[in-house]
C-alpha positions, 0 to 999 in steps of 0.5 A: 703313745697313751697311758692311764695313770691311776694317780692318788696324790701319794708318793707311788702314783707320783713317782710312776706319772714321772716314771711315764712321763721320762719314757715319752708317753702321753700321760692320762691321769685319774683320781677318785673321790671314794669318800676318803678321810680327806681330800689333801692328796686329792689336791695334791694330784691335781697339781702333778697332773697339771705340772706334768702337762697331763689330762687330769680327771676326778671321779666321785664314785664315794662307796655307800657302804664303809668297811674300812678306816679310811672312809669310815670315821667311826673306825679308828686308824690303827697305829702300827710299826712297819709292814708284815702284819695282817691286812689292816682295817685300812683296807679298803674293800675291792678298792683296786679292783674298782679302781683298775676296771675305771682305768682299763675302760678309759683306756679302751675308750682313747686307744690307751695301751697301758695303765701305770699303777703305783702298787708294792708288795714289799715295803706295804702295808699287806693289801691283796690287791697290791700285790703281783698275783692280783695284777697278773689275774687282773691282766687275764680278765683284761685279756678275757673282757674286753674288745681290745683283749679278745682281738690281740690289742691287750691293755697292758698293765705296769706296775713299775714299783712293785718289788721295790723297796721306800728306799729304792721307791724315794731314789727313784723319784729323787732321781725323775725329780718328782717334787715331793711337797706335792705328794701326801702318804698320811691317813690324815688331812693335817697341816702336817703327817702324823708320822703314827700311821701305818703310811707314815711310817712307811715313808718315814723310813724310806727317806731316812734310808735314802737319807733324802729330806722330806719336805712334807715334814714339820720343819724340813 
């Protein structure tokens, strides 16, 4: 069977492609150039896609608006402590929901039957559009607006991450062997993470916690 992967690059989406790829399903990758900071995790999907044998497509839909950190450099990336604040300005405006609408009209488009995302409400940095309420009503409009829907074939969305925590997220991608060199979380397109930034930070501690090394790091 089909799947529609949304794959970033990051540690999430990677760990879901494997997640897909150990149930047997024949994996659709898409990743998009929205005019992000840097094209390091961009890269880095690629890689899985062809390592994991996967059909790999990039869309450049780069927003010619801004209103977020991550695509406008003039606005500088906060530096945080965790998660459970208010939503940062790395937000980026209607990003899943875009991302999401790609992703069910591809599906439609070869008989794909569900699309894996890689979203978490619990170790997050606090996007709306990470979280289960959103998947759900997302999941409705599917039911609601497309052919598949309205004659009882629904696209079915997986968000197999979403009540985990780093530490269970980084187990869980040690244990489908996700090669974590290939993924990149940090804001910044540096040689190395900045280990500053809210992903960073996030990442940072599920390692240390799953005490797995990370072998993105500088000297790991």
């Amino acid at each position: 069977m089909k799947a529609v992967i949304l794959l970033s690059g990051g540690l999430d989406s990677a760990t879901v492609l494997y997640y897909a790829k150990k149930k047997g399903l024949k994996t659709y990758c898409i990743t998009f150039q929205y005019g992000q900071r840097h094209k390091k995790e961009v890269n880095f999907a690629k890689a899985l896609a062809v390592k994991t044998n996967s059909d790999w497509k990039l869309l450049d839909i780069s927003f010619p608006w801004k209103g977020s950190s991550l695509i406008d450099k003039n606005i500088s990336l906060p530096k945080r402590k965790g998660a459970g604040y208010d939503i940062p300005n790395t937000y980026v405006p209607g990003r899943n929901i875009i991302f999401l609408s790609y992703a069910v009209s591809y599906a439609e488009a070869i008989g794909a039957k569900t699309i894996f995302i890689g979203a978490n409400q619990i170790d997050y940095s606090g996007y709306p559009d990470c979280r289960g309420s959103f998947l759900q009503a997302f999941s409705n409009a599917i039911k609601k607006g497309t052919r598949a829907g309205v004659k009882g074939n629904t696209i079915k969305i997986e968000a197999p991450l979403l009540d985990k925590n780093k530490k269970e997220i980084v187990k869980l991608a040690a244990k489908l062997k996700v090669p974590f060199k290939y993924t990149w979380s940090c804001y910044k397109g540096a040689k190395f993470p900045c280990g500053e930034c809210d992903s960073c930070l996030l990442r940072e501690k599920g390692f240390k916690q799953a005490k797995i090394k990370d072998p993105t790091l500088r000297n790991e």
